[in-house]
C-alpha positions in Angstrom: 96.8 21.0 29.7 99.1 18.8 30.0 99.5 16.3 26.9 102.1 12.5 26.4 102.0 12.0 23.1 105.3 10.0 21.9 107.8 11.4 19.7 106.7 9.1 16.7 103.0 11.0 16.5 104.9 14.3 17.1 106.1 13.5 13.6 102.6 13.8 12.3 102.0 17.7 11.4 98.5 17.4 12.3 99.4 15.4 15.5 101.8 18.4 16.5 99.1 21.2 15.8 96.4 19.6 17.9 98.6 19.3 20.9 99.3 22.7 20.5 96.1 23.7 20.8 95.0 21.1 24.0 98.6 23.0 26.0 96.9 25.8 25.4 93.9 24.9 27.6 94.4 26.2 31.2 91.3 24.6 32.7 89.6 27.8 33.4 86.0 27.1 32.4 85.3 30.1 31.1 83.8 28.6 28.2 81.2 26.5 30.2 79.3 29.4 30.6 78.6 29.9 27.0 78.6 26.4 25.6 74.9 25.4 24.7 75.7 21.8 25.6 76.8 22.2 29.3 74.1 25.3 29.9 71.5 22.9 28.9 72.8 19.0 29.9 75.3 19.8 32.6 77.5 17.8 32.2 81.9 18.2 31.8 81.9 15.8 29.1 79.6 18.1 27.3 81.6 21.0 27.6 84.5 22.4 25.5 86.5 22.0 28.2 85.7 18.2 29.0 85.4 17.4 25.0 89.7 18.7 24.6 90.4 15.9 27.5 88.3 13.6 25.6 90.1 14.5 22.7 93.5 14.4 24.0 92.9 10.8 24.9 91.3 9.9 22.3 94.5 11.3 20.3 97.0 9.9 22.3 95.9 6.2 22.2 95.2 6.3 18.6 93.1 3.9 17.5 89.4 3.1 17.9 87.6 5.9 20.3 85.4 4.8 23.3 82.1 5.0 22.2 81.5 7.3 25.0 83.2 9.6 23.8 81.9 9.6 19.8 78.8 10.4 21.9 80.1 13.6 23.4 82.0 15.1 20.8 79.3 14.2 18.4 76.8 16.6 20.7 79.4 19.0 19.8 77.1 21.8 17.9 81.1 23.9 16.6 79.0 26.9 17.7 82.8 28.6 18.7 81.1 30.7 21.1 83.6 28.9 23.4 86.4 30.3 21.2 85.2 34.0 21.7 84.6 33.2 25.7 88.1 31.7 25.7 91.0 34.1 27.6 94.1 31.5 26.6 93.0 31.6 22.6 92.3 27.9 22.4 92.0 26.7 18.9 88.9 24.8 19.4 87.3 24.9 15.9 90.4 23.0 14.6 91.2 20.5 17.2 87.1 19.3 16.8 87.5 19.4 13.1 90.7 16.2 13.9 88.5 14.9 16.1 85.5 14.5 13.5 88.2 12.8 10.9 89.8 10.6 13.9 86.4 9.1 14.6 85.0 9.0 11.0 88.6 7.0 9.9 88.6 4.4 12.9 85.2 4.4 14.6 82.2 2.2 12.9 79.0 3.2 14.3 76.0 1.2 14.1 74.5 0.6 10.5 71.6 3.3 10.9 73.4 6.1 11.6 76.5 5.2 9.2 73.2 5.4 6.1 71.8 8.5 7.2 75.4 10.4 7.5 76.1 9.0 4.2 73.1 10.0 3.1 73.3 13.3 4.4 77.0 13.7 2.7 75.6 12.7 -0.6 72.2 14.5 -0.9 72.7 17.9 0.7 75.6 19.8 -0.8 73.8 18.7 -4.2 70.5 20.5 -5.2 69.5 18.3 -7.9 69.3 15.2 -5.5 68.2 17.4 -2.3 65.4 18.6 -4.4 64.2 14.8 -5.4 64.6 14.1 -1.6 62.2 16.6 -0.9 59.6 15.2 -3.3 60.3 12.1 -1.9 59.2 13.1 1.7 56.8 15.4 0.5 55.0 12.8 -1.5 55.3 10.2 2.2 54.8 12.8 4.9 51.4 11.1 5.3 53.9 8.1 6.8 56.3 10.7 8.8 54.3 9.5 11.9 55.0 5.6 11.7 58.8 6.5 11.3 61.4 5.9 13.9 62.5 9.5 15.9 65.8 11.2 13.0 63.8 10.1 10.3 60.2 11.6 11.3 62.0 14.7 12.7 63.3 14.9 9.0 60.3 14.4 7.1 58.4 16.9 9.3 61.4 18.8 8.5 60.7 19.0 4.8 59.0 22.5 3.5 55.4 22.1 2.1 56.1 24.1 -0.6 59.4 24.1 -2.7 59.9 27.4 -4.7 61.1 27.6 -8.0 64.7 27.1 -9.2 67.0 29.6 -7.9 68.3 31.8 -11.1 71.5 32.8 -9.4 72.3 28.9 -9.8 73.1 28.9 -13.0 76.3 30.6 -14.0 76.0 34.0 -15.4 77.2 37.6 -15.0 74.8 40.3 -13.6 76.1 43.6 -14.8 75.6 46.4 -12.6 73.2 48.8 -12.6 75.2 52.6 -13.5 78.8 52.9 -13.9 80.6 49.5 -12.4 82.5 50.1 -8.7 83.6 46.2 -8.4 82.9 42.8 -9.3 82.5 40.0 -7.1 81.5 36.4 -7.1 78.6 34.9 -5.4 78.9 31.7 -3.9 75.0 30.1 -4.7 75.9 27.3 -2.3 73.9 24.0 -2.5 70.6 23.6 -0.1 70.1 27.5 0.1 69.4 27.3 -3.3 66.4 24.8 -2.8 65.0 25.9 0.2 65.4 29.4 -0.2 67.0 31.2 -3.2 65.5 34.8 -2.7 68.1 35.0 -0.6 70.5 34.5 -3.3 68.4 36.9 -5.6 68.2 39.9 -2.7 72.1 39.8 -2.7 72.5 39.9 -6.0 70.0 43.1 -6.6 70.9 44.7 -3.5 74.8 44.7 -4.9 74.2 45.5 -8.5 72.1 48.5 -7.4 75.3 49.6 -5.5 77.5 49.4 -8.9 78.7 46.0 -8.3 79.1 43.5 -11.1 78.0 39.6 -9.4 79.3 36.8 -11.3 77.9 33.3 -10.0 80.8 31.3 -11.8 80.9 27.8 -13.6 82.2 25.0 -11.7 81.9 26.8 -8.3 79.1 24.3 -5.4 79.0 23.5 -2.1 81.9 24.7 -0.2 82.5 21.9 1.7 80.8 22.5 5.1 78.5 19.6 5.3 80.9 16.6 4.7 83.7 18.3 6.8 81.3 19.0 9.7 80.2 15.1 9.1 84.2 14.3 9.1 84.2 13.6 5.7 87.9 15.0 4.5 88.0 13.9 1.1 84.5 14.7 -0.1 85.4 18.1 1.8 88.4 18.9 0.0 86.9 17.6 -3.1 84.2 20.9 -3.0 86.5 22.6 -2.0 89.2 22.1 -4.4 86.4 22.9 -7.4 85.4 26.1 -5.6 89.3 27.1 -5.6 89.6 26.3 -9.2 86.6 27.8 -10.4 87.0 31.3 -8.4 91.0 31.4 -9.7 90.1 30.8 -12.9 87.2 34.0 -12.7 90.1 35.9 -10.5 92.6 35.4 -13.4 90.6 36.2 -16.2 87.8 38.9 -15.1 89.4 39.9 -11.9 87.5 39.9 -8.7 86.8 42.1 -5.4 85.4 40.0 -3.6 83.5 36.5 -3.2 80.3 37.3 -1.5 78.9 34.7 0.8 75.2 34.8 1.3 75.2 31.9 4.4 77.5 32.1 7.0 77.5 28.9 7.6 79.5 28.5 3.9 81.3 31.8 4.6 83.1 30.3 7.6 84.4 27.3 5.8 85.3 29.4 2.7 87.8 31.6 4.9 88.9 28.4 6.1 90.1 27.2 3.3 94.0 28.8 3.4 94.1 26.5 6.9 92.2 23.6 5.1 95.1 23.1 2.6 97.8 24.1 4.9 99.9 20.8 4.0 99.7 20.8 0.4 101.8 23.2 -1.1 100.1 22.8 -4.8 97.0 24.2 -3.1 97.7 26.4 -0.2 99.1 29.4 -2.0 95.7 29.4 -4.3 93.6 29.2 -0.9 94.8 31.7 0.7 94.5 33.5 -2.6 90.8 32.6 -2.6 90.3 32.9 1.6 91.5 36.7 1.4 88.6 37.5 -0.8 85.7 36.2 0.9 83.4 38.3 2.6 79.8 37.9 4.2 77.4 39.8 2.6 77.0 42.1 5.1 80.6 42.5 5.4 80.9 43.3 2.0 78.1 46.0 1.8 79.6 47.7 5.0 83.0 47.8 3.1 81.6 49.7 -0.3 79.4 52.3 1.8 76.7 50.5 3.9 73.2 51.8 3.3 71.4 54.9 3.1 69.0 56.2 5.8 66.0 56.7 3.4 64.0 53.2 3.1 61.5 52.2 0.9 60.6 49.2 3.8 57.8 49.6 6.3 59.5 50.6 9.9 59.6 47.5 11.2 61.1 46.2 15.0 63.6 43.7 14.0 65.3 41.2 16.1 68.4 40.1 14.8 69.7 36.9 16.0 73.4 36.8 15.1 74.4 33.2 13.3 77.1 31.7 15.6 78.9 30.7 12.2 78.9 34.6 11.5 80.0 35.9 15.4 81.9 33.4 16.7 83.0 31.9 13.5 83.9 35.1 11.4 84.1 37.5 14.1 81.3 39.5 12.3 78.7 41.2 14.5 78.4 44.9 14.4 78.0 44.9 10.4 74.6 43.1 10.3 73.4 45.1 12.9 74.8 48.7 11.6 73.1 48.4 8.0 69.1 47.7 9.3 69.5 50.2 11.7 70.9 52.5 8.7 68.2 51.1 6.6 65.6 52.6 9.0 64.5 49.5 10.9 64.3 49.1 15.0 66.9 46.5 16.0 66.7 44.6 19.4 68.9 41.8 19.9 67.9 39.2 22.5 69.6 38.3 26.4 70.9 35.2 24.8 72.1 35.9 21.3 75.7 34.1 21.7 73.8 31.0 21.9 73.5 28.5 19.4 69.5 27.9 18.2 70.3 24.7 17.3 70.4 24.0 13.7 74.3 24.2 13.3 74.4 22.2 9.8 73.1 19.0 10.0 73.1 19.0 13.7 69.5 19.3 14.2 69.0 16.0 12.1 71.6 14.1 13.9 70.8 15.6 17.4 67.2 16.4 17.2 66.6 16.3 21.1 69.1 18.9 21.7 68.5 20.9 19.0 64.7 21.5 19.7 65.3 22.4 22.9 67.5 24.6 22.1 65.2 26.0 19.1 62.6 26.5 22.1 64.9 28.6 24.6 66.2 30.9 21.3 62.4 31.1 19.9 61.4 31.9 23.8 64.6 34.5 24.1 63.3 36.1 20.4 60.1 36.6 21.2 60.4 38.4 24.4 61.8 41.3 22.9 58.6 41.4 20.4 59.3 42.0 17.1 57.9 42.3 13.8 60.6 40.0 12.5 63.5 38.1 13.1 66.4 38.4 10.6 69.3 36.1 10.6 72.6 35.8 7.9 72.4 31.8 7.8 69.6 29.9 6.1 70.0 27.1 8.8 69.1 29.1 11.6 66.7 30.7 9.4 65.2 27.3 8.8 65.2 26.2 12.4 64.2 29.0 14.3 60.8 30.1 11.8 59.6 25.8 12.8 59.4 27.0 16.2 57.8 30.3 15.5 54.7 32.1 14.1 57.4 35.5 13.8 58.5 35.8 10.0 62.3 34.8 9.9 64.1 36.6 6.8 67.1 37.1 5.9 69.3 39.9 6.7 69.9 41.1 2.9 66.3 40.1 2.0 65.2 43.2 4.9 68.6 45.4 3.3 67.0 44.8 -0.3 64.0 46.0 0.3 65.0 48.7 2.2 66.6 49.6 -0.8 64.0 49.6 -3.5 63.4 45.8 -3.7 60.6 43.6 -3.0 59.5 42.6 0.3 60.7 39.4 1.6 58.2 36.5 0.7 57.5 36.5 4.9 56.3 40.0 4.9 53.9 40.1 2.1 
């Protein structure tokens, strides 16, 4: 694609590496075919290939966007099954991420949704105040009918039931069980931790039952995810920059493996994070330090020996529905897949599983239209194959596809876990 930016925004680093990636667009269209936006709207705009041209123009007049085109990008789910369709290697995840920042810098949007992105920036990647939100709408879902359409689908949103504080929240070493083969960290993340920490506690069993020493370290959060997705940079950087810290500090003093990531959502951004500091020299060497390491769960256990064929599980027919954040983001999909079918379980996938369901961070809040639509077509896709269970590796889709489904919806290492001598999965019992 063709680009005319002037030699002055040339100058700007990031300026240069997002023209790089539009020229590298050839118009093909290939990724049309995969994008959830253009399969279900039809409409260019709404495709990858239609958001870059929005983009490029949007980049090359600087300046406020059109508010046409907030509206397309922002429909933008950052799925990235376009960038496993694409033949020419377009960069897409990166050139949206500028886009995000360009409009969040010089666009002002209307007063309601500038409050709810704030308050989605400020409430999420902490647990303490995501909690007390959840009480809050808990306490008024009586009301969720009389509120206008974001804010009811977020109140009907809200679990009925909270569970207890997750243990692996708290910083603390978890020595493992039999002589030690590794330690690791484990990122405990921020709403996984609320909504559902046995996922946290199945990964942390699961792995000290294979000889591996899990430290959940001091000072390490959120990741980042939810303000950068939002196009918050600083707040981004800022989670990130304590995750770096905390994990080099655990790195220099205990040594470490690994750093196990339990949502893929999170482990995405966290092998991001060499690219994320790329222009700040006091910070990039320690990312890439810290991006090396991290591993999805399932990664990680396919790495020290994957799992046995005997299972303590019932045989169950699982359908796996691959997170896009862990095919298209990390380029992980045979692992998940390889250790239930080693654990004993029947695994189906279904005929669309490189599309999005829909929940892709805070995406179902801001877009709830499209993302129940799409819940419906993946739920629909799902429960053709007929399973006893669906199992996913990111609590988001977790969260999104069970409200559209009577089908228990686990996570992977909660079915791996059991399978290995641990309790069922609080779905199953």
């Amino acid at each position: 694609m063709q680009t005319g930016f002037t030699e002055a925004q040339r100058a700007d680093p990031k300026t240069r590496e997002a023209e790089g990636i539009i020229r590298t667009c050839v118009h093909c269209g290939f990724c049309q075919a995969t994008c959830p936006t253009y399969v279900l709207l039809g409409d260019e705009l709404d495709s990858p290939r239609g958001r870059i041209y929005l983009i490029k123009e949007m980049l090359e007049q600087g300046g406020p966007p059109a508010p046409s085109t907030v509206k397309h990008i922002d429909r933008c789910l950052s799925c990235l099954s376009c960038v496993t369709t694409c033949p020419s290697g377009v960069d897409y995840m990166h050139l949206i991420d500028q886009a995000r920042a360009h409009i969040e810098t010089h666009h002002r949007r209307p007063w309601p949704d500038r409050v709810l992105r704030g308050l989605l920036a400020a409430i999420l990647p902490r647990p303490g105040r995501f909690r007390a939100a959840i009480r809050l709408a808990q306490a008024f879902r009586f009301a969720a009918p009389l509120l206008p359409g974001r804010l009811r689908g977020m109140a009907d949103m809200a679990p009925k039931a909270l569970p207890k504080p997750d243990p692996a929240a708290i910083p603390a070493v978890f020595p493992a069980v039999g002589e030690r083969r590794a330690r690791v960290a484990l990122l405990a993340g921020c709403a996984q931790t609320v909504v559902a920490p046995e996922i946290n506690t199945a990964a942390i069993q699961l792995l000290i039952r294979k000889g591996v020493e899990v430290v959940v370290t001091k000072g390490a959060g959120c990741c980042g995810a939810l303000p950068h997705h939002l196009g918050k940079e600083a707040p981004s950087k800022a989670f990130a920059r304590a995750n770096i810290e905390a994990w080099t500090t655990e790195l220099e003093s205990g040594g470490l493996d690994a750093i196990v990531v339990t949502a893929s959502g999170c482990g995405t951004q966290v092998k991001d994070y060499a690219h994320m500091f790329r222009d700040e020299p006091a910070w990039a060497r320690r990312a890439e330090r810290i991006s090396a390491l991290a591993r999805d769960v399932s990664e990680y256990v396919v790495e020290i020996g994957g799992m046995r064929a005997a299972t303590s599980a019932r045989p169950l027919r699982v359908a796996y529905h691959s997170a896009c954040s862990l095919q298209h983001g990390q380029k992980v999909r045979a692992a998940p897949v390889e250790l239930l079918r080693s654990a004993g379980f029947e695994v189906v996938e279904s005929a669309e599983s490189h599309l999005c369901c829909g929940s892709a961070g805070t995406y179902n809040l801001l877009q709830p239209e499209i993302a129940g639509r799409l819940r419906e077509r993946k739920v629909g896709a799902l429960e053709a194959v007929r399973p006893d269970v669906i199992a996913t590796g990111n609590v988001g889709c977790l969260t999104q596809i069970a409200g559209g489904t009577r089908v228990p919806v686990v996570h992977t290492v909660e079915l791996l876990n059991w399978a290995a001598g641990g309790p069922a999965p609080r779905g199953l019992l």
